[in-house]
C-alpha positions as CSV (number, residue, x, y, z in Angstrom):
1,X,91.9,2.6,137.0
2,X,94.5,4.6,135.2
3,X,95.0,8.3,136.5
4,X,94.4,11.6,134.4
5,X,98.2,12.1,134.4
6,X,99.2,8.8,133.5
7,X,96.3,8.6,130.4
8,X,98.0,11.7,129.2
9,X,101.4,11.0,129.1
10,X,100.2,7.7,127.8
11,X,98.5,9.4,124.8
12,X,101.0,11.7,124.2
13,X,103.4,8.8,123.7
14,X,101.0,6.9,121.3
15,X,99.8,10.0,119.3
16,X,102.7,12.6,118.9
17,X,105.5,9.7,117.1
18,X,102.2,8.3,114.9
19,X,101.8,12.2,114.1
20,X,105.5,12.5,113.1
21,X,105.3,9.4,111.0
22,X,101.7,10.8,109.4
23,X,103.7,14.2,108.4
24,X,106.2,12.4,107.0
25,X,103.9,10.5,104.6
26,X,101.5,13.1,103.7
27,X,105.3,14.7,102.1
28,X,104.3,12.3,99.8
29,X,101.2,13.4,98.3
30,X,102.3,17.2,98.1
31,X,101.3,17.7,94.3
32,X,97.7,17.9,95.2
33,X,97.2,17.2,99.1
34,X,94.4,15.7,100.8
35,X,92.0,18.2,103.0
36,X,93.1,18.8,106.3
37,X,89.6,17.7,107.6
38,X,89.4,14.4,106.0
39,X,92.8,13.2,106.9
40,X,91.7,14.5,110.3
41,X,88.7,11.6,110.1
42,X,90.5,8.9,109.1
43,X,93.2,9.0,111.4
44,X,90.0,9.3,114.4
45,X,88.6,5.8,112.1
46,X,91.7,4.4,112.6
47,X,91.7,5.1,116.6
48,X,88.7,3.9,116.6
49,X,88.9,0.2,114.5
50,X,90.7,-0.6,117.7
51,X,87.7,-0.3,119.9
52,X,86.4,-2.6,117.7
53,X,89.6,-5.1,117.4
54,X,90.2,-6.0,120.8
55,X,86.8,-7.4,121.9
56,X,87.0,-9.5,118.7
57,X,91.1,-10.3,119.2
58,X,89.9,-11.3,122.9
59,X,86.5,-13.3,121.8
60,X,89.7,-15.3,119.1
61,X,91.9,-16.0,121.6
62,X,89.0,-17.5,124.3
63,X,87.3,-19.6,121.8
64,X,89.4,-20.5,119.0
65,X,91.5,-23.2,119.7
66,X,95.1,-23.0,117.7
67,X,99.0,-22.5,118.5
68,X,100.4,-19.5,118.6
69,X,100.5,-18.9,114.2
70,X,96.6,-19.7,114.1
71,X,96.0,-16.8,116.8
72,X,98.5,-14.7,115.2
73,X,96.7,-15.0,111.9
74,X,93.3,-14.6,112.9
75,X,94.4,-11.4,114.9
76,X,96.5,-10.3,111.1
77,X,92.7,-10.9,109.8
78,X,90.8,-8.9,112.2
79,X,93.2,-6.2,112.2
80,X,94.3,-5.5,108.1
81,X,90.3,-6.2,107.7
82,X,89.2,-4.0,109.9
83,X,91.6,-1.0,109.2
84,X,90.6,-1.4,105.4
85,X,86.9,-1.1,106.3
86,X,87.0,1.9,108.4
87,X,89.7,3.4,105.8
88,X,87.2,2.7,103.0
89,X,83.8,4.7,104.7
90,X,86.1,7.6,106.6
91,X,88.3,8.3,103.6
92,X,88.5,6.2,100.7
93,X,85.1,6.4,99.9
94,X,84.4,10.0,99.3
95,X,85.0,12.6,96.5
96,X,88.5,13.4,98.0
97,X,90.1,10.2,97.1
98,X,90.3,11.3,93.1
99,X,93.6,9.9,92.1
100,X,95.7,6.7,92.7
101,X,97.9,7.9,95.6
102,X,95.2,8.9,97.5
103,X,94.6,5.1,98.0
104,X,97.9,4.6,99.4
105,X,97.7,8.2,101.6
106,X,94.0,7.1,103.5
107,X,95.2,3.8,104.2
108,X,98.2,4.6,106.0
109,X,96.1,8.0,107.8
110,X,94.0,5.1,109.0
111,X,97.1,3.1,109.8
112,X,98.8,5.1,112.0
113,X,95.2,6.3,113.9
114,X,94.7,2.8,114.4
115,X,98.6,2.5,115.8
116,X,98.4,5.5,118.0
117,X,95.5,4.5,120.1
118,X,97.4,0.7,120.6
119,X,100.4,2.3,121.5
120,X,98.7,4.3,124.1
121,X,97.0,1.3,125.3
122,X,100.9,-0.5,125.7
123,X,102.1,2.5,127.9
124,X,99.4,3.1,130.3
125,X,100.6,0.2,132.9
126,X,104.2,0.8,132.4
127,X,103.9,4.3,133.0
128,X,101.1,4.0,136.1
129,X,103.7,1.5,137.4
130,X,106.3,4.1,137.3
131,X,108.3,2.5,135.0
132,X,109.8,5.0,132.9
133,X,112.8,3.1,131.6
134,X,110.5,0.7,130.5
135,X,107.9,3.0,128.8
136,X,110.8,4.6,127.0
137,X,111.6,1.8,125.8
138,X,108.5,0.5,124.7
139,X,107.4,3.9,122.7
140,X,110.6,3.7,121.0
141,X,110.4,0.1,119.9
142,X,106.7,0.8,118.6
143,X,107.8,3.7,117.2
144,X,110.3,2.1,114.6
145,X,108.5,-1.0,115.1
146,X,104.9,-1.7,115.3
147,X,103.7,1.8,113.7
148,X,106.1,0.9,110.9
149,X,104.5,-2.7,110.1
150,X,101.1,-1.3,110.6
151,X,102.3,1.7,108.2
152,X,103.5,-0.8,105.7
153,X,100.6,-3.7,105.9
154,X,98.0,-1.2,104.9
155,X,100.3,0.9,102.7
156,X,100.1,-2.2,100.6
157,X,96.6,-2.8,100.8
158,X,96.7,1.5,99.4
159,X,98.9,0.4,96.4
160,X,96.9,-2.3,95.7
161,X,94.1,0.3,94.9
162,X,96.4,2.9,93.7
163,X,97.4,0.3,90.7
164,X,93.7,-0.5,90.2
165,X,92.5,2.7,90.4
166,X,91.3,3.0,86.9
167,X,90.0,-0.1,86.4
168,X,86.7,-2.1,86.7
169,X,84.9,-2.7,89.8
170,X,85.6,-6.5,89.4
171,X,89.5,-5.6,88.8
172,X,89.2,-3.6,91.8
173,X,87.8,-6.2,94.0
174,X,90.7,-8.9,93.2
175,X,93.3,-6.3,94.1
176,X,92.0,-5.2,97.2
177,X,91.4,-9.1,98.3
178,X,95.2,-9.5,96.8
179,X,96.3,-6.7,99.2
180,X,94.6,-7.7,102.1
181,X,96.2,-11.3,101.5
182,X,100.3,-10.0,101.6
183,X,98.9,-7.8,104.4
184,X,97.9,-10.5,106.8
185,X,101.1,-12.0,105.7
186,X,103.2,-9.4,106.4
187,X,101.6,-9.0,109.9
188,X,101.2,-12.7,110.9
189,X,105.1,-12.9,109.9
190,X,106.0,-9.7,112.1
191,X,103.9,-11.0,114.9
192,X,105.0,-14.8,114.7
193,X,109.1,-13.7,113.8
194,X,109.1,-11.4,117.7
195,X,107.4,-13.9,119.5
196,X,109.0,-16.8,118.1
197,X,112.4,-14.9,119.4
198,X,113.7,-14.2,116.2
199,X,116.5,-11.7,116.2
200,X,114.4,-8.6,116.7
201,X,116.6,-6.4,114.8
202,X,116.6,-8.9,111.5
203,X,112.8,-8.6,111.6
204,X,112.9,-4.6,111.8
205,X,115.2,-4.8,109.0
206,X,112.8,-6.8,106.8
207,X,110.2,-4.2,107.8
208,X,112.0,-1.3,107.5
209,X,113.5,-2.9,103.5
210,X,109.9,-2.8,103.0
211,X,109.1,0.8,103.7
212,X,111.5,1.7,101.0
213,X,109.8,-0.2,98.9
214,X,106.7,1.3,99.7
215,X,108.6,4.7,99.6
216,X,109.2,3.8,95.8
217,X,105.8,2.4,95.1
218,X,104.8,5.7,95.9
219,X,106.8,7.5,93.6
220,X,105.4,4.6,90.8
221,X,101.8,5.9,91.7
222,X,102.3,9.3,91.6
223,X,102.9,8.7,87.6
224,X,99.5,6.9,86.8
225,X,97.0,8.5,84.6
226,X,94.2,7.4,83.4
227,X,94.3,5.5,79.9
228,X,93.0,7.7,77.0
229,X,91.9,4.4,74.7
């Protein structure tokens, strides 16, 4: 049993750098931004699809058998899947989401909720165990990190329905599904690429390659309008 002081130290460390990270993207969406309250949902959504990961990551690993890349793609599964679906009922689907960016802005809201209560959950036995260094350490390599791929996975499930935003319901569908596909992807590659010992710091790169790309996908999505013909 974890004590008070360490749970809140522990949650200070997961929530305050995926709040730093939320501020920066909701820069993005300045032109008309989302209400307070509702981003305020879907980041608690995102906390809480991890509640609802774990069991099932736990029930994968017990009775699936695999190597390591089958475990590491059912867990991308769960996870991208799960984010998405909490994402959809606490933000996506609802009046506020009225133009394409706010695809891409409730995804990653649900993103980072979602990375804030795992990174809490890494830092409680470090920090009960009084290892400080080691905490340190292990916010600040899930800050530029873990929070980033989770970021970026479900920032391209957002584009995704950013780019289909005006289309059919069938359209719609194949995007999403296409998203969700280079999601896993992303985060079976991530997960395989640290524990296979791949050079940490060429994996961060590839992540971090990718949030600029995401950076200018946003700028892409800011410019769609609805077709007049």
């Amino acid at each position: 049993m974890f004590s008070p002081l360490t749970i809140l130290i522990a949650t200070l460390g997961g929530i305050i750098p995926a709040l730093i990270w939320l501020a920066f993207w909701l820069g993005e969406d300045e032109r008309r931004p989302e209400p307070r309250g509702r981003i305020f949902i879907t980041f608690l959504a995102g906390m809480l699809a991890v509640v609802v990961v774990l069991p099932l990551e736990h029930l994968v690993q017990e009775h699936i058998p695999g190597g390591l890349f089958t475990l590491f793609l059912l867990w991308a599964i769960i996870e991208e899947t799960l984010k998405f679906v909490f994402a959809y009922f606490a933000g996506l689907h609802n009046k506020d989401c009225d133009e394409p960016v706010d695809a891409l802005i409730y995804m990653i809201t649900a993103a980072l909720g979602f990375a804030a209560l795992e990174n809490t959950l890494f830092l409680l036995t470090p920090i009960e165990d009084g290892l400080i260094g080691r905490s340190i350490v292990t916010g600040n390599m899930r800050f530029i990190g873990a929070s980033v791929l989770h970021t970026l996975a479900s920032g391209v499930v957002g584009a995704a329905m950013a780019f289909s935003f005006y289309r059919a319901q069938r359209i719609k569908r194949r995007y999403v599904l296409g998203g969700l596909i280079l999601a896993i992807a992303l985060h079976t590659y991530f997960n395989f690429s640290i524990i296979g010992h791949t050079n940490v710091l060429v994996v961060f790169a590839y992540i971090w390659v990718g949030v600029i790309l995401l950076l200018m996908i946003f700028e892409k999505v800011k410019h769609i309008r609805r077709s007049r013909s």
